[in-house]
N, C-alpha and C positions, 0 to 999 in steps of 0.2 A: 504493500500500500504506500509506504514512503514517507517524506515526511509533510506532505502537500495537504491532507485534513487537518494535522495540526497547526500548520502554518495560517489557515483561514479562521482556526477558533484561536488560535493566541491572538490576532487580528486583528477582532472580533472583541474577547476582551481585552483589547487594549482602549481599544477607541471608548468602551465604556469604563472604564478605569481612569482615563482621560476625563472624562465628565464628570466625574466624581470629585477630581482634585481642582479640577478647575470652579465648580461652584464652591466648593470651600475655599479657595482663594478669594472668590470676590467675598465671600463670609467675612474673610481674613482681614481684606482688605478695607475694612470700617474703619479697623486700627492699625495695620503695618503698612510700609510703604511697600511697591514692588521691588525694591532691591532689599528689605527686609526679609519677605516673602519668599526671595530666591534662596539666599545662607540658611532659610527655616528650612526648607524644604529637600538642600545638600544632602545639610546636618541630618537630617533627620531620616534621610530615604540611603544614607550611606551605607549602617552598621545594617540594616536589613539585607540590601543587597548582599554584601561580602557574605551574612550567613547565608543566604540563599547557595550565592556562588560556591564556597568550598562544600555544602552538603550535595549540591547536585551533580557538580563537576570538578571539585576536587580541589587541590593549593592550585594556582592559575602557572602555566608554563610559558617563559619569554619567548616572545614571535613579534614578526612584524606587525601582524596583525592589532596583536594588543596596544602597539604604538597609535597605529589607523584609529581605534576606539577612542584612547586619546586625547588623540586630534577632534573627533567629533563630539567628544566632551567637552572640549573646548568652546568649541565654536556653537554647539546649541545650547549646550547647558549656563554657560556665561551670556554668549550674545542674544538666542532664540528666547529661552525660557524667560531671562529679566525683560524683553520688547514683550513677550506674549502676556506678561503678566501685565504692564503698565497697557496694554489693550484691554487686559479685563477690568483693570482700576478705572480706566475713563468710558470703556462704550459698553461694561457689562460681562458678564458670563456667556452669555448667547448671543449676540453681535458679536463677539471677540473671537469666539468658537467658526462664527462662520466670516469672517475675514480672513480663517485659517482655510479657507477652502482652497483658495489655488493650491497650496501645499503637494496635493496628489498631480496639478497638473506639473508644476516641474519638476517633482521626483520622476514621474513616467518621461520626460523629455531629455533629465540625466542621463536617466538608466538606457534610454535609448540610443543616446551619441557616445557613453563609456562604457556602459554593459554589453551593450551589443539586443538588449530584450525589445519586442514587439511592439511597435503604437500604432493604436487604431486607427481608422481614417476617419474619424467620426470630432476630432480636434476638436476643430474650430467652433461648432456648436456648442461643446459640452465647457468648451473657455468662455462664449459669450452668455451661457447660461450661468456660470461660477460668477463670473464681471457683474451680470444682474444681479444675485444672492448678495452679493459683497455689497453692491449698492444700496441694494432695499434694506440691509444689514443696518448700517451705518449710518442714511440718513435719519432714520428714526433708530436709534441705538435704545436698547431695551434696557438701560441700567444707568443713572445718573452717575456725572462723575465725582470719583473719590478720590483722594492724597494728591488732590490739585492738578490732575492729569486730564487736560484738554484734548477736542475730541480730535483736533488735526495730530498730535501726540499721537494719542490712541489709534488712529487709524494707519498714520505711516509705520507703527510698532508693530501692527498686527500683519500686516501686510511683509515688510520687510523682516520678520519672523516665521514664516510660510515660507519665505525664498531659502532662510537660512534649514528652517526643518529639512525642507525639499532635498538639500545638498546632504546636509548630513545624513539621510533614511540610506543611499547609494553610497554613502563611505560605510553604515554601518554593516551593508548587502557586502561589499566588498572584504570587510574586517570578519565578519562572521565567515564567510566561507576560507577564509583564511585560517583563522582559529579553531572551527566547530563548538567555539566557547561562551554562547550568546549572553551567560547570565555574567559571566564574570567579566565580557563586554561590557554589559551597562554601570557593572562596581567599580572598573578600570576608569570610563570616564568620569564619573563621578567622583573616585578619585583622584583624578587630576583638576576636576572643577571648582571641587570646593577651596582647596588652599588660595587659590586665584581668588573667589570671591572674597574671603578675606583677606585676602592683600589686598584688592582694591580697597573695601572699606575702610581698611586704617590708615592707608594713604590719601583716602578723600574725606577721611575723618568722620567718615556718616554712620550719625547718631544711630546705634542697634539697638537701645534703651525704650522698653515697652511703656508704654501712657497708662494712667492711671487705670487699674482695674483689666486689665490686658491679659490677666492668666487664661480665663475662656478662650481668648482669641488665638493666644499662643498654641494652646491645644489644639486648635482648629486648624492653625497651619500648619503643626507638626503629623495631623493627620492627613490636610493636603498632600505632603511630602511625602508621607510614606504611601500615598495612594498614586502618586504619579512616576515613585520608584515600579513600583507593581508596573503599574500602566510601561514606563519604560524595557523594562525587565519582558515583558508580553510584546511590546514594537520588537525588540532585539530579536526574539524568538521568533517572530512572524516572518522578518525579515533574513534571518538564517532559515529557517524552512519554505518560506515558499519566493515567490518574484517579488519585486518590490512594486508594481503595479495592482496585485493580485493583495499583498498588503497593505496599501496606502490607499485601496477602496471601501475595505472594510474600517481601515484605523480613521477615515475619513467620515464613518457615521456622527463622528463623538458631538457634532453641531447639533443632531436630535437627540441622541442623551442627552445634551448639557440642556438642551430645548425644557426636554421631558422635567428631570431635575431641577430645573429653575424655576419652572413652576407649580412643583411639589415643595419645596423650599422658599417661595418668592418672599413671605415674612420677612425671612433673615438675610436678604441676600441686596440690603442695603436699597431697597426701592426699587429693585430692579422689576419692571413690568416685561411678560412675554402677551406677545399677540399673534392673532392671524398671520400677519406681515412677517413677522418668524417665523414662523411655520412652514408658509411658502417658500420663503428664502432659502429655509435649511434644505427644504426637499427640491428645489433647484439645485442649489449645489450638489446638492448626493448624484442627485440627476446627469449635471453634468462632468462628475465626476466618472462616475460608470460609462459616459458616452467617451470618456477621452480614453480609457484603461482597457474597453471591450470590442 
């Protein structure tokens, strides 16, 4: 059978593991800033990972590969994840989620100019249908802004966080079949991410120090963390088993979980309103994601 069912349900639940940390982020986000957010979430999605990794697949063995992880630790976990989040802080949970929608369309356009993998001929529609979602997304944004993050912010963050995912999903395709070591992939980068994150903060001196009554919220994002380590830890896997097309259309639902969630949660989730208009939105996107990957 192979490893090609598993790779569609690790996928599967990533994209919903996705949705999970991300509404608790805008949770979060009442009280932390996004680059708070990010060091909560390192921190706290690290020491899970590494047990994951040495119980599944054992003390991790030096390769190139591990180096390639990395690098894509770097580059999303610093660059991707802190824009993705200051998009949740200004247009919301679900806005934010579906600005991530090109995401699958240039991972499939990597994968296809350095992989050598398949793109459909069905493109162009299934990008001007993602371009619409992103639109209707944004200009009515379903979550007031928070920790002073405006929405031209939040939208070039969201946006130029898609491009960075996109890159990084086709180094992680690359690093996993190199390794065969997907879990101790996602601990690798994350161990090279986190020291970085604080090095920045102590050279940019930004305040870590929680606001009055802040223990709830801390809890909130250290559960975000450990929910998007999973979710990550699930992308790696999907991404070592199956195409990075065939992954990044399922990990690409997480716009209608976070949909769904957002407004089982909309109480706590800092005002944030879902409507019809999301709804559409996200199932455009999904829409034209499936038309660009199939």
């Amino acid at each position: 059978m192979g490893y090609e069912p598993y790779g569609i349900l690790f996928a599967f639940l990533a994209g919903f593991m996705f949705a999970v940390s991300d509404v608790s982020v805008r949770v979060a986000s009442s009280r932390l800033t996004p680059f708070q957010n990010l060091v909560v979430s390192l921190a706290s999605g690290l020491p899970v990972l590494w047990a994951m990794a040495v119980f599944f697949e054992g003390p991790p063995r030096p390769n190139a590969g591990l180096a390639l992880y990395a690098i894509a630790g770097l580059l999303h976990f610093i660059a991707g994840r802190l824009l993705f989040y200051t998009a949740i802080a200004g247009l919301g949970a679900t806005s934010a989620a579906i600005t991530s929608s090109p995401t699958v369309v240039f991972s499939s356009l990597l994968a296809w100019i350095f992989l050598g993998e398949s793109l459909g001929s069905r493109d162009v529609v299934g990008i001007v249908l993602v371009s619409i979602a992103v639109y209707m997304a944004i200009t009515r944004p379903s979550g007031i802004p928070l920790q002073g993050v405006g929405r031209g912010l939040a939208l070039a963050s969201g946006v130029v966080a898609s491009l960075i995912f996109s890159i990084t999903a086709v180094v992680v395709r690359a690093a996993g079949l190199e390794t065969g070591a997907p879990i101790t992939g996602v601990s690798v980068s994350y161990t090279a991410a986190l020291p970085v994150a604080l090095a920045i903060a102590a050279a940019r001196r930004h305040n870590m120090a929680l606001k009055s009554g802040g223990a709830g919220i801390l809890l909130v994002a250290v559960w975000a963390g450990i929910a998007v380590g999973l979710a990550q830890t699930f992308r790696y896997l999907a991404l070592y088993a199956t195409t990075v097309a065939n992954a990044m259309v399922l990990i690409s639902l997480f716009p209608l979980h976070t949909l769904v969630l957002s407004r089982i949660a909309s109480k706590r989730l800092g005002e944030e309103r879902v409507t019809v208009r999301h709804l559409a939105a996200g199932i455009l996107a999904v829409t034209g994601i499936v038309l660009v990957v199939t």
